[in-house]
C-alpha positions as CSV (number, residue, x, y, z in Angstrom):
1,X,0.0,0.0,0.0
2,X,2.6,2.7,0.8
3,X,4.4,1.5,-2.8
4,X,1.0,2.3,-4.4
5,X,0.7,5.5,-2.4
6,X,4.8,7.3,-3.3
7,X,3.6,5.7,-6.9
8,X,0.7,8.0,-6.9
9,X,2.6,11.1,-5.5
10,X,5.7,10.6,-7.9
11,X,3.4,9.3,-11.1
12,X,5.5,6.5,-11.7
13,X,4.5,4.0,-14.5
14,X,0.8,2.9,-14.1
15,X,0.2,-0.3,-12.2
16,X,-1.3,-3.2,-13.7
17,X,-4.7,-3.9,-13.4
18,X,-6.3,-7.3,-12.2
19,X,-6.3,-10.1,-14.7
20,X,-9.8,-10.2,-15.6
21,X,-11.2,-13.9,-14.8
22,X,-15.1,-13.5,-15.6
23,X,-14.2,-12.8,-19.3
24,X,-17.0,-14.9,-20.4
25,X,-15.3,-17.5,-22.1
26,X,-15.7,-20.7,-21.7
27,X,-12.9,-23.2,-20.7
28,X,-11.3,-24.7,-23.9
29,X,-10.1,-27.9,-22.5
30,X,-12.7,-30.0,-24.3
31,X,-13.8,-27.7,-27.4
32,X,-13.0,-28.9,-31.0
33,X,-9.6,-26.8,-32.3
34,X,-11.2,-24.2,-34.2
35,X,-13.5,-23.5,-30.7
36,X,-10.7,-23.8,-28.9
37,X,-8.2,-21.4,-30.3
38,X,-11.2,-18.6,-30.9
39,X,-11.9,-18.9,-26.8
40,X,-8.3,-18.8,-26.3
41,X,-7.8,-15.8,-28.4
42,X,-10.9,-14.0,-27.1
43,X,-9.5,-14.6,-23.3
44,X,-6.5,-12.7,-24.5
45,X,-7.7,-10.0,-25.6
46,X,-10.5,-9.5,-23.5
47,X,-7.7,-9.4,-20.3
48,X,-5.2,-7.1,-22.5
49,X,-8.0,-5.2,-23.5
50,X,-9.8,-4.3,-20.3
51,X,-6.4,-3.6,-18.4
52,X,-6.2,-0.8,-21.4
53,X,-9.4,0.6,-21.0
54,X,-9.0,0.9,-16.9
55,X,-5.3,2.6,-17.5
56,X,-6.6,4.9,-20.2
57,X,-9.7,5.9,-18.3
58,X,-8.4,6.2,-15.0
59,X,-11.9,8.1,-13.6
60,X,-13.7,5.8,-14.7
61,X,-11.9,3.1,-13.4
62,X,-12.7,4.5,-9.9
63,X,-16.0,4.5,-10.7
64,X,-16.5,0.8,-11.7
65,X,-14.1,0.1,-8.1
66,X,-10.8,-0.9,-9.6
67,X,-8.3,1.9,-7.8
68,X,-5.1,1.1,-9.3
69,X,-5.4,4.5,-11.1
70,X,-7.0,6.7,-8.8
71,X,-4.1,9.4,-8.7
72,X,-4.6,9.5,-12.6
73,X,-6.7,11.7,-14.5
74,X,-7.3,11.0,-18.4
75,X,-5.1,12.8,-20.6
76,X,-7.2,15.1,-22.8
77,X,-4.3,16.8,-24.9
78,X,-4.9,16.9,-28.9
79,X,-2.0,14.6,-28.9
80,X,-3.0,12.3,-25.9
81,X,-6.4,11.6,-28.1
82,X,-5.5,11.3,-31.0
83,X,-3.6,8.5,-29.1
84,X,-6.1,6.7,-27.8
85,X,-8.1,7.2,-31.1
86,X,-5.3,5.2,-32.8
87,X,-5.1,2.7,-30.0
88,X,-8.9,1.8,-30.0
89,X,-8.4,1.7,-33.8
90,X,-6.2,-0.8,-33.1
91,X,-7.9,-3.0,-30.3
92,X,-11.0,-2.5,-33.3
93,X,-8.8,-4.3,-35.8
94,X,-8.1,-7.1,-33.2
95,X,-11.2,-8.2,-32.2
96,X,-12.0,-8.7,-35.6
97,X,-9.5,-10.8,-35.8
98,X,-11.1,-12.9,-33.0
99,X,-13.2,-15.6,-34.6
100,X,-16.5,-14.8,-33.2
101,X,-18.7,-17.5,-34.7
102,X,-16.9,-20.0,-33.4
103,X,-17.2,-18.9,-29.7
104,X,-20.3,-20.1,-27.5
105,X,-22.3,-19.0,-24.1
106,X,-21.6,-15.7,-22.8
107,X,-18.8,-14.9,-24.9
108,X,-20.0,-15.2,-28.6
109,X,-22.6,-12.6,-27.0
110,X,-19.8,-10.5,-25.6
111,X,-18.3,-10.1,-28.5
112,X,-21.2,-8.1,-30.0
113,X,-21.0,-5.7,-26.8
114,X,-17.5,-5.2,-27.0
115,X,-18.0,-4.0,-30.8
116,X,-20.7,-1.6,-30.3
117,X,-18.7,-0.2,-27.4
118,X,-15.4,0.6,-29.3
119,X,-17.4,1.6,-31.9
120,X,-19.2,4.1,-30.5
121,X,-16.6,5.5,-28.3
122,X,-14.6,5.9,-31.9
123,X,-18.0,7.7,-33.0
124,X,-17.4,10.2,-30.0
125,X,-14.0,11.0,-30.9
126,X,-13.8,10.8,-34.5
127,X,-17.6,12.2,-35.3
128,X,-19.1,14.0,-32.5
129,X,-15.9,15.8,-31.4
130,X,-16.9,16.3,-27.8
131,X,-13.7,17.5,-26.4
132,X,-13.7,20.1,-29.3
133,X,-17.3,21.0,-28.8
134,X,-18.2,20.5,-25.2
135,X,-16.8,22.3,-22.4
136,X,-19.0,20.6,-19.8
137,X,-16.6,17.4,-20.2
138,X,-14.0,19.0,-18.6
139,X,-16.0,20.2,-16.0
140,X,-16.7,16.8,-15.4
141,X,-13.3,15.0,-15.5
142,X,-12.2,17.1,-12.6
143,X,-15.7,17.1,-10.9
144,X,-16.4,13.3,-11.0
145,X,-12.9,12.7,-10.7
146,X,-12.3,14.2,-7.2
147,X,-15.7,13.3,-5.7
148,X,-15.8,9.3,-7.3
149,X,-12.7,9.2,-4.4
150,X,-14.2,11.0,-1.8
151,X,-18.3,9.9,-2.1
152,X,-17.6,6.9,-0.7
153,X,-14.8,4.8,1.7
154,X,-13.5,2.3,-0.1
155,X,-10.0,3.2,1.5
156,X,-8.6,4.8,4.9
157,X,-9.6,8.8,4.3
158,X,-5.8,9.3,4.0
159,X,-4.8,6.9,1.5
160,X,-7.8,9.2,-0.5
161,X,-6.6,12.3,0.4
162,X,-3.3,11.1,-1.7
163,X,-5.7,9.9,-4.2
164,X,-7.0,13.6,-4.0
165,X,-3.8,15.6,-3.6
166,X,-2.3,13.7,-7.5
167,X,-5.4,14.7,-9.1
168,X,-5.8,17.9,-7.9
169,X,-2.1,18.3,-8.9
170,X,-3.7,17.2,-13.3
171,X,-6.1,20.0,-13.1
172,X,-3.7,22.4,-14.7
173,X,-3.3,20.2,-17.5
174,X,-6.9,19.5,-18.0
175,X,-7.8,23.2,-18.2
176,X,-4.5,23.8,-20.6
177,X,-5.8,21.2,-22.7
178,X,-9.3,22.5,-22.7
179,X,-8.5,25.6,-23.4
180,X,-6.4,24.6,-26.6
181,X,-9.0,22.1,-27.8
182,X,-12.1,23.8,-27.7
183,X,-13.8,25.4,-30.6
184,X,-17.3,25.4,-32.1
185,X,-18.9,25.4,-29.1
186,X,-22.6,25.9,-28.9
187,X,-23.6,29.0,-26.0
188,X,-25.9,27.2,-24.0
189,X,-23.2,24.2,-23.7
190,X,-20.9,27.3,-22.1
191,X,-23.6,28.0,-20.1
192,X,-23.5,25.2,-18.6
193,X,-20.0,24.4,-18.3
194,X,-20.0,28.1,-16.5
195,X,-22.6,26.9,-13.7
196,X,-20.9,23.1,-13.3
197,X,-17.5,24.7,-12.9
198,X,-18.5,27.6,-10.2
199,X,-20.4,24.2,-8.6
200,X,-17.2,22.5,-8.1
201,X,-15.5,25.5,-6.9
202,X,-18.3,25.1,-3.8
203,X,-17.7,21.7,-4.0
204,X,-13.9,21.9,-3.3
205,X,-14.5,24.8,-1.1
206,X,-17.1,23.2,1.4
207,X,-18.4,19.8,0.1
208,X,-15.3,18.2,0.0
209,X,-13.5,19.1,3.5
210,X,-17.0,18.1,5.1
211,X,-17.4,14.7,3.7
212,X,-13.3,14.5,4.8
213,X,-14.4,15.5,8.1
214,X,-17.3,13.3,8.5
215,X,-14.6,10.4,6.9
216,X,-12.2,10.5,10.0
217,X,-9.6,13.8,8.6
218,X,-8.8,14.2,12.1
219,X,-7.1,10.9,12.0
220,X,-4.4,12.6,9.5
221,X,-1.3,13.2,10.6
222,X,-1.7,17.1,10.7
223,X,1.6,17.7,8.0
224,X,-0.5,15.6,5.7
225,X,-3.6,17.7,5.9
226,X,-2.3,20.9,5.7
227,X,-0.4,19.3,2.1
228,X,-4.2,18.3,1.0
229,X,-5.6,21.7,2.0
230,X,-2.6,23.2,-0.3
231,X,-3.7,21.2,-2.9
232,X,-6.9,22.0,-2.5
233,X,-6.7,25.6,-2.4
234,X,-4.5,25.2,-5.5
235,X,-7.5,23.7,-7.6
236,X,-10.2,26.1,-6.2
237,X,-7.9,28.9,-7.4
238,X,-7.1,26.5,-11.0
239,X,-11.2,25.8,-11.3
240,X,-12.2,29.5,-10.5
241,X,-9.8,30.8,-13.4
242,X,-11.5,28.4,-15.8
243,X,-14.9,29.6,-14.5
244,X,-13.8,33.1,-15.4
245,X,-12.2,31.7,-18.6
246,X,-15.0,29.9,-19.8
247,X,-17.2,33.3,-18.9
248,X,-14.9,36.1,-20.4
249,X,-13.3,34.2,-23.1
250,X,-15.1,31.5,-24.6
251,X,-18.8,32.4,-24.1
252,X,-18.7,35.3,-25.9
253,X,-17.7,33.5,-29.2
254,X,-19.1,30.3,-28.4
255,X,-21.3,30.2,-31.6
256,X,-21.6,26.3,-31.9
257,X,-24.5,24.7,-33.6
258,X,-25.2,21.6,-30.8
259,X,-27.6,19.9,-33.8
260,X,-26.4,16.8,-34.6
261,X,-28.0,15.6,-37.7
262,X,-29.8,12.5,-38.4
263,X,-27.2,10.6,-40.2
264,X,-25.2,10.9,-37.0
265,X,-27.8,10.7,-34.6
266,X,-29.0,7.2,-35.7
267,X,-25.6,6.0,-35.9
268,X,-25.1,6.9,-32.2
269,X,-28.3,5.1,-31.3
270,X,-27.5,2.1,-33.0
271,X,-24.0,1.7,-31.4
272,X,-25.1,3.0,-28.0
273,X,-28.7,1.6,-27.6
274,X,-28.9,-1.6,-30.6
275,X,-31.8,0.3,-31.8
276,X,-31.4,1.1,-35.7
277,X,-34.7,2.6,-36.4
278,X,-34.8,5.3,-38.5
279,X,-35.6,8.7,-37.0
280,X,-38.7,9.0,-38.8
281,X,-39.7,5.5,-37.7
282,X,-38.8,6.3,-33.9
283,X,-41.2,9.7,-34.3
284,X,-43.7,7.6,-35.5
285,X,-43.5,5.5,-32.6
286,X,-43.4,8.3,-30.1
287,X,-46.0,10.1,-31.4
288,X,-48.3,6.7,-31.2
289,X,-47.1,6.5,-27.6
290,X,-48.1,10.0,-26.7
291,X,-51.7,9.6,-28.1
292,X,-52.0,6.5,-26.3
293,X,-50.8,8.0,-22.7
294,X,-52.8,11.2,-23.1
295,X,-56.2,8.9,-23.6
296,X,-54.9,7.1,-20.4
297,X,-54.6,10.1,-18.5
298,X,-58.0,11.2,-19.5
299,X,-59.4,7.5,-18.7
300,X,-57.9,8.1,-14.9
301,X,-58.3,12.1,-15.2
302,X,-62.1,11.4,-15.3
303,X,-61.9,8.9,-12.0
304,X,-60.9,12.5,-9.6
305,X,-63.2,14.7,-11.3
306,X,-65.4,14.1,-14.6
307,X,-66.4,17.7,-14.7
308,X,-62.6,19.0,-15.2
309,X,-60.1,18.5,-18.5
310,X,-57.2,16.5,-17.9
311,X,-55.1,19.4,-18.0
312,X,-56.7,21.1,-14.8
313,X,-56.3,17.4,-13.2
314,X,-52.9,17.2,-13.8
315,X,-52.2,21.1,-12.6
316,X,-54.0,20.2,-9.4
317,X,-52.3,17.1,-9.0
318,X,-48.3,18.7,-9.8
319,X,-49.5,21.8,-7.1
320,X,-50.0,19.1,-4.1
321,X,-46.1,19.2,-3.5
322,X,-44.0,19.0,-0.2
323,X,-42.1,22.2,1.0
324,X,-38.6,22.3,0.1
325,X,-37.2,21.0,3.5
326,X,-39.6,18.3,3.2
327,X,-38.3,16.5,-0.1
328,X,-35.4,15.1,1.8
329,X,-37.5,13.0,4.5
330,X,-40.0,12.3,2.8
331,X,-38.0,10.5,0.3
332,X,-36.8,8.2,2.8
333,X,-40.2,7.4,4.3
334,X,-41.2,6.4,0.8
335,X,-37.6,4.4,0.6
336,X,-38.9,2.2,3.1
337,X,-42.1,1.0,2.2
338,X,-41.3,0.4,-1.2
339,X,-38.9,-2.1,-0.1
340,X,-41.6,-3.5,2.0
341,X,-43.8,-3.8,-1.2
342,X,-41.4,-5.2,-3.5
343,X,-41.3,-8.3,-1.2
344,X,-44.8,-8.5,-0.4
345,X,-45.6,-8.3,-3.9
346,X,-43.1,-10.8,-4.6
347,X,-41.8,-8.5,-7.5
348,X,-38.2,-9.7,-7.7
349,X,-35.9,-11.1,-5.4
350,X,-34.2,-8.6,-3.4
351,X,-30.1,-9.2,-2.8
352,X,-30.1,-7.2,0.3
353,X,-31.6,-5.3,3.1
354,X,-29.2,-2.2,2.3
355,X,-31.2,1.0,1.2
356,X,-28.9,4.4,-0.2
357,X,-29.0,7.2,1.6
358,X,-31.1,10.2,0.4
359,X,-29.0,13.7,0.5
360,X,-29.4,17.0,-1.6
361,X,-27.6,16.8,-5.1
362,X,-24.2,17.9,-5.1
363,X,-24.0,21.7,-6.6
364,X,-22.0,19.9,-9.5
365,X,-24.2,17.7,-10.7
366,X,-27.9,19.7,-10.8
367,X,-28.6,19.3,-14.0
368,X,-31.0,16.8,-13.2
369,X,-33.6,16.7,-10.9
370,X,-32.6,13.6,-9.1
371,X,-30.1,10.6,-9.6
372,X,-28.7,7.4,-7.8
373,X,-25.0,7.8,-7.3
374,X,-24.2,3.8,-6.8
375,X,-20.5,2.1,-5.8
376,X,-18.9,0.9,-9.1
377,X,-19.9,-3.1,-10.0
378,X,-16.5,-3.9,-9.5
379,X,-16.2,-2.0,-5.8
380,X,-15.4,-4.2,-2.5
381,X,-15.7,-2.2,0.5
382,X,-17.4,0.9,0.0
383,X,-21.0,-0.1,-0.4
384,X,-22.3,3.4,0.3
385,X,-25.0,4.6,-2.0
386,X,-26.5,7.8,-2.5
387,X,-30.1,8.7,-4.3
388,X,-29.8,12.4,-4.6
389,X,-32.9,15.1,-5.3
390,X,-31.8,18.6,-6.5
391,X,-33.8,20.8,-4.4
392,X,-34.3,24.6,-5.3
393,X,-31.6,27.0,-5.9
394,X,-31.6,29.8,-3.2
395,X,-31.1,32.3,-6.0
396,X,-34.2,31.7,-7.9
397,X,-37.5,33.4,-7.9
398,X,-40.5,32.8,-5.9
399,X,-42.1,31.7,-9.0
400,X,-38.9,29.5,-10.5
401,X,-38.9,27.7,-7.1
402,X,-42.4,26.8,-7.0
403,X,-42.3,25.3,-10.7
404,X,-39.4,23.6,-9.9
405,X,-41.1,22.2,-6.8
406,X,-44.2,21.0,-8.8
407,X,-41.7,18.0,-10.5
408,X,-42.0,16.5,-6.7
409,X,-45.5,16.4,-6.5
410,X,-46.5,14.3,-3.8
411,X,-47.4,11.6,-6.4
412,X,-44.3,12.1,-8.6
413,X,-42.2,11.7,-5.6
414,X,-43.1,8.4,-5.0
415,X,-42.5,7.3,-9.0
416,X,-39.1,9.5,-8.4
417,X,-38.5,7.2,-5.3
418,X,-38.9,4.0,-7.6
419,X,-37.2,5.0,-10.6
420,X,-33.8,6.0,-8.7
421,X,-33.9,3.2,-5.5
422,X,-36.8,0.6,-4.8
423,X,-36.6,-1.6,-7.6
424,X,-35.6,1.2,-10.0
425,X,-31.4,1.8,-10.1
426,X,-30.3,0.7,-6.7
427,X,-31.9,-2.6,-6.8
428,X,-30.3,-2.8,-10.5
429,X,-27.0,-2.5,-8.7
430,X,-27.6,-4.9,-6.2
431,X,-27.8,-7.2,-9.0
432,X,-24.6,-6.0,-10.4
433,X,-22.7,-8.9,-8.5
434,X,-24.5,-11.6,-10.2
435,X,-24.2,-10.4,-13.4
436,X,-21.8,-13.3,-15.4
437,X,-18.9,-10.9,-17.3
438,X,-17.3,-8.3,-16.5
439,X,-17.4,-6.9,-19.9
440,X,-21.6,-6.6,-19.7
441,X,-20.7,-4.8,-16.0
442,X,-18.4,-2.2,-18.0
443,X,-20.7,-1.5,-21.0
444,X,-24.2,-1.5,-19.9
445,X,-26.0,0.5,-22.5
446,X,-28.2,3.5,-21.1
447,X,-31.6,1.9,-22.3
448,X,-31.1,-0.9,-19.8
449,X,-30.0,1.4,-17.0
450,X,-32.7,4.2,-17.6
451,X,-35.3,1.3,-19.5
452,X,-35.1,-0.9,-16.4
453,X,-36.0,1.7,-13.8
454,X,-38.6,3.9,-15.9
455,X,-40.6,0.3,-16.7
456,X,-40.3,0.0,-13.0
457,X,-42.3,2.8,-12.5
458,X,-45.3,1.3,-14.6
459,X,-45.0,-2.1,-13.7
460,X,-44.9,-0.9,-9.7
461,X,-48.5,0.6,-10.2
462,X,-49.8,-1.9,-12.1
463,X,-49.1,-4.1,-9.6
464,X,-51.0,-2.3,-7.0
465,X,-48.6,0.6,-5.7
466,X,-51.1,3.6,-4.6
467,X,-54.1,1.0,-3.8
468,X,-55.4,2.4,-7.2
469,X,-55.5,5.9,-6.3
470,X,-56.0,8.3,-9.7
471,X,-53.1,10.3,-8.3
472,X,-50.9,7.4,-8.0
473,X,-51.5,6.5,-11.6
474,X,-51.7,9.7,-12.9
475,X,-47.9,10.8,-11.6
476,X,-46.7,7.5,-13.5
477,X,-48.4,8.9,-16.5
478,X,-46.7,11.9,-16.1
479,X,-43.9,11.0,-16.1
480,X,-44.0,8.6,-18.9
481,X,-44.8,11.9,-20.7
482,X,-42.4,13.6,-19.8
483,X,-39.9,10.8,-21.4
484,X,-42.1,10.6,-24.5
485,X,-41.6,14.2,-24.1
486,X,-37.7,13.8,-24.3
487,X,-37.8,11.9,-26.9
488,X,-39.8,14.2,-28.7
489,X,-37.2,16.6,-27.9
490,X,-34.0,14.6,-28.6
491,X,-35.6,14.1,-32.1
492,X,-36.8,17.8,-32.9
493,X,-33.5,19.3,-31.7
494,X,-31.0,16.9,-33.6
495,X,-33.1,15.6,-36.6
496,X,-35.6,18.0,-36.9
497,X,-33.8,21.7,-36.6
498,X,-37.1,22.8,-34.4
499,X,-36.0,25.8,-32.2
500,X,-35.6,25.5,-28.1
501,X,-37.9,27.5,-27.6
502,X,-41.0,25.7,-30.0
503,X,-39.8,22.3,-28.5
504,X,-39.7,23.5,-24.5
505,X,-43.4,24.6,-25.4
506,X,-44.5,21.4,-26.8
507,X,-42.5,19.6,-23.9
508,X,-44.6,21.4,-21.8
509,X,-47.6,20.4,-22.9
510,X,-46.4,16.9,-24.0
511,X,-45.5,16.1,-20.3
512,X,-48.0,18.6,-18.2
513,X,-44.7,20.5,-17.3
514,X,-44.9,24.3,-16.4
515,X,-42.3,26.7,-18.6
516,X,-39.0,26.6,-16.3
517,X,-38.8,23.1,-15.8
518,X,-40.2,22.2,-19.2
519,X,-36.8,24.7,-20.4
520,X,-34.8,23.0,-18.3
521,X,-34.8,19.6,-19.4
522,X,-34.8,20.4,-23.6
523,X,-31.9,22.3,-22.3
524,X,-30.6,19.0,-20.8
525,X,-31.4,17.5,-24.5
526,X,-28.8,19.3,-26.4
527,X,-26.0,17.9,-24.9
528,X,-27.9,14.5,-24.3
529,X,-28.7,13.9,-27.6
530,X,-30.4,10.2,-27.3
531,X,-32.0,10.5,-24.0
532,X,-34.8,9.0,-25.5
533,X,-33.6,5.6,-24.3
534,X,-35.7,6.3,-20.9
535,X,-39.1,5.8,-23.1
536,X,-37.6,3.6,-25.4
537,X,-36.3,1.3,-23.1
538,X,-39.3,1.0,-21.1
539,X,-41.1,0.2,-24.3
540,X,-38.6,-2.6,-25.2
541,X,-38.8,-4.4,-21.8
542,X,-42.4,-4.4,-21.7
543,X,-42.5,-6.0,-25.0
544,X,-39.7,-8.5,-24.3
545,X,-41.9,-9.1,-21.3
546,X,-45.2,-10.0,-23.3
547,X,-42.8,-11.7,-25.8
548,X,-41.2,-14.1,-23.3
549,X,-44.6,-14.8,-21.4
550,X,-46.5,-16.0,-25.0
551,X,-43.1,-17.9,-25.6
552,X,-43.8,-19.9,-22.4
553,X,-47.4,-20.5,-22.5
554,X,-47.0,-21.8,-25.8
555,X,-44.8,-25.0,-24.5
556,X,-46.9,-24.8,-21.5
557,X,-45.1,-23.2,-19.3
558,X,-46.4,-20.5,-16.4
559,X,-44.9,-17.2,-16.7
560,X,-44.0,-15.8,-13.6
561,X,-43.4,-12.2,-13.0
562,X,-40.3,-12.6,-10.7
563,X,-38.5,-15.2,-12.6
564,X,-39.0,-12.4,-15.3
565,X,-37.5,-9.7,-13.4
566,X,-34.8,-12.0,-11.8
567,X,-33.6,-13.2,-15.2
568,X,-33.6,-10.1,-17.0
569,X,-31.9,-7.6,-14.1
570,X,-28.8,-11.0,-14.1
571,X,-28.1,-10.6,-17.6
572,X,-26.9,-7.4,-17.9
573,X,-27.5,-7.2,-21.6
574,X,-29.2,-4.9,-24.1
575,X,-32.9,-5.7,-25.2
576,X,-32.0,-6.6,-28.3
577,X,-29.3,-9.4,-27.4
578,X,-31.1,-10.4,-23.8
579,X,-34.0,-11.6,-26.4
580,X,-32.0,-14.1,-27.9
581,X,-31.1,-15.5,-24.3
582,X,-34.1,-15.7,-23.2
583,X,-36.8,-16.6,-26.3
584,X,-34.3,-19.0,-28.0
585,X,-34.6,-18.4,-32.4
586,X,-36.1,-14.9,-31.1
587,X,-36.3,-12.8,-34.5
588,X,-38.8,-10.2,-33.6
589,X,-37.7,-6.7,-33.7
590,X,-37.1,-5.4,-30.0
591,X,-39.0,-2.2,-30.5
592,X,-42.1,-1.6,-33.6
């Protein structure tokens, strides 16, 4: 431990990562020759390759819970990526070279994974130019790179604050770099770099000494803490210039067009998501959607009050929200008892008694209104787990605060509740463990993470959550809106050339969402271009659902809901693949 430690202060050579044993292939030992060398060769590079991807993403290495590079920050130079652009060009060239129709089980499946993820992280690099275009990703390098080590304690609080101190020590570089690399950036991304980087500033200035403190920082020998509070004062002075910079210098010619055309836009979402729908076939199935949850919504609508159009409903039901200081507890009082319905339901088999903890959202990280920040698949010891809600901002209006309130309706709260924690994203990384590769726990595509925990939503009240209260129903429906309403967005903005302004005001009315809030998230969708993988994903495990329950009944076999959910959440797979594991000679489209 102290080599690792004068390893990260000097930034010696990088350590070698774990041999990776759950690489999905099978043993060879009693496969025919052409099996056998493909498995062999596939084991090779699957342990070469993953040891590569740890060292050259060092934060995100953290993240999964390998720490052999946590006093590393990615390099972000011009030179450093066209680098790794040539290096993942390479790892490309040799997995094609890996015979993948002669491997069986979990690895000819891999395989397929593995592709799409090099693939689109080439697309990112080569195509989308994000480090050119996207200030915000530098932001977040520094951001999530200091709080993935000090969120959790899955070390002593001083081996961290060495952790700490050597990345502090990279945030020159990573502002040098940004400043030389970006160009062609749209405003409203330099907007919100602006905000995210002042957030870290508090962040470094108050979050992080507290959650030290609260960690055990008097333990420190005192010389030691007085070199981290250096350090730290160092990168509050390093993150406040690049606020400034990104202010004074690059918003005022930050001129970008953040539109990313179609052609590119449905290459990203078949590399990222499997889908490969064309973007006027995917409006054509949102817009079906949308019709089909608004006539819900006036079905339920009509069970409060028959006299009243859905829209008054829905205004009544978003203005029956807690007070600001009362998001926090009453969050956790919801925690509980879904956890107690889950397993009197007998939804899915629960790994654990453990629940997160629910806090405010860090200032660096509001772009959302809540989010689950989980301990990596890969971590050992610290378990901790966080479901955070973004409360209001103290210097918003009277008016901003109340809109912004009306997302935690006392209704939506409780879909919010399920969708981040109970069985929504932290029961999906309680299952994490029992997952069978390592690659599916690296590359886990967004409409499995964001599908899985918006079906839960639905699927919780249709098996009884709320008693059959209207209101109950009716926040669900809401909020299934409101993600048909993204993917309206994500479409308009990127395919479409709609302006922010037209699509925040049919967002609005898509998802019952008042102005601010409404602004807010299409906001969110120019730099998220495919966040339509919420809706979509939903919509693909519900049909896998009905799929895999007609492919039962026809041998004669009883679908049951758990085995359903139990099977699906240890796979780890997208839709598309997790179909062929578990309706053998499946060939029906995952999404129509």
């Amino acid at each position: 431990m102290r080599l690792r430690v004068v390893a990260c202060l000097l930034s010696v050579a990088l350590s070698a990562c774990a041999s990776h044993s759950k690489s999905g292939a099978p043993s060879s030992s009693d496969l025919p020759t052409p099996e056998r060398a493909a498995t062999a060769a596939y084991a090779h590079f699957i342990s070469e390759y993953m040891d590569w991807y740890l060292a050259a993403n060092p934060v995100r290495a953290t993240r999964l819970g390998f720490h052999e590079h946590d006093c590393h920050l990615q390099e972000v130079t011009a030179e450093a990526l066209k680098r790794k652009t040539e290096a993942l060009r390479g790892w490309m060239t040799r997995l094609e070279q890996v015979n993948g129709s002669k491997l069986s089980g979990d690895a000819a499946i891999d395989v397929v994974v593995l592709d799409h993820a090099l693939r689109a992280e080439l697309l990112e690099l080569e195509e989308e130019h994000v480090w050119q275009r996207k200030p915000g990703s530098y932001v977040e390098l520094v951001s999530v790179g200091l709080s993935s080590l000090s969120s959790r304690e899955f070390a002593p609080v001083g081996e961290r604050m060495r952790s700490l101190r050597a990345r502090m020590t990279r945030i020159p570089g990573v502002v040098e770099a940004a400043k030389a690399n970006l160009q062609d950036v749209p405003r409203l991304w330099a907007e919100q770099a602006i905000r995210d980087a002042r957030g870290t500033v508090v962040y470094l200035r108050v979050d992080l000494p507290r959650a030290l403190e609260a960690q055990g920082l008097e333990q420190v020998p005192g010389a030691e803490r007085e070199a981290f509070n250096a350090a730290r004062e160092e990168a509050v002075r390093h993150m406040t210039e690049f606020a400034t910079w990104l202010e004074k210098d690059l918003l005022p010619r930050a001129t970008g067009d953040f539109r990313m055309g179609r052609a590119l836009f449905e290459k990203k979402l078949a590399l990222e998501e499997y889908v490969t729908l064309d973007a006027d076939q995917l409006r054509d199935i949102n817009e079906r959607a949308i019709r089909d949850y608004k006539a819900w919504v006036a079905r339920e609508a009509a069970k409060v009050d028959p006299t009243q159009p859905p829209e008054a409903i829905m205004a009544a039901l978003v203005s029956d929200h807690p007070a600001s200081e009362e998001l926090i507890p009453l969050a956790r009082t919801q925690l509980v008892e879904l956890q107690r319905f889950v397993r009197e339901k007998d939804i899915l088999t629960l790994p654990s008694d453990a629940l997160p903890s629910v806090r405010e959202t860090p200032p660096y990280e509001r772009l959302s209104f809540a989010s689950m920040d989980s301990p990596g698949p890969f971590e050992r010891t610290g378990q901790a787990a966080y479901y955070n809600i973004t409360n209001v901002e103290p210097e918003w209006s009277a008016d901003e605060k109340s809109q912004h309130l009306t997302y935690f309706n006392r209704a939506g709260l409780l879909g919010i509740t399920v969708h981040e924690a109970m069985p929504g994203h932290f029961v999906q990384l309680l299952y994490g463990a029992k997952v069978p590769t390592d690659v599916r726990k690296v590359f886990t595509p967004n409409s499995v993470i964001e599908g899985w925990a918006h079906y839960a939503e639905q699927m919780m009240v249709d098996e009884g959550l709320g008693d059959g209260d209207p209101a109950v129903r009716l926040g669900q429906l809401r909020r299934a809106l409101q993600r048909h309403a993204r993917w309206y967005a994500a479409l308009a903005l990127h395919v479409y050339n709609e302006p922010v302004d037209a699509v925040a005001k049919r967002y609005a009315e898509i998802a019952y969402f008042e102005p601010f809030p409404a602004l807010r998230e299409v906001e969110r969708g120019t730099s998220n271009a495919t966040y339509l993988y919420y809706a979509m994903g939903r919509m693909q495990i519900l049909k896998l659902r009905e799929d895999y329950r007609r492919s039962l009944e026809s041998k004669g076999k009883k679908f049951v809901l758990k085995d359903f959910h139990d099977r699906f959440l240890q796979l780890g797979l997208p839709v598309e693949l997790a179909r062929k594991v578990l309706i053998p000679g499946d060939a029906a489209p995952s999404l129509e």
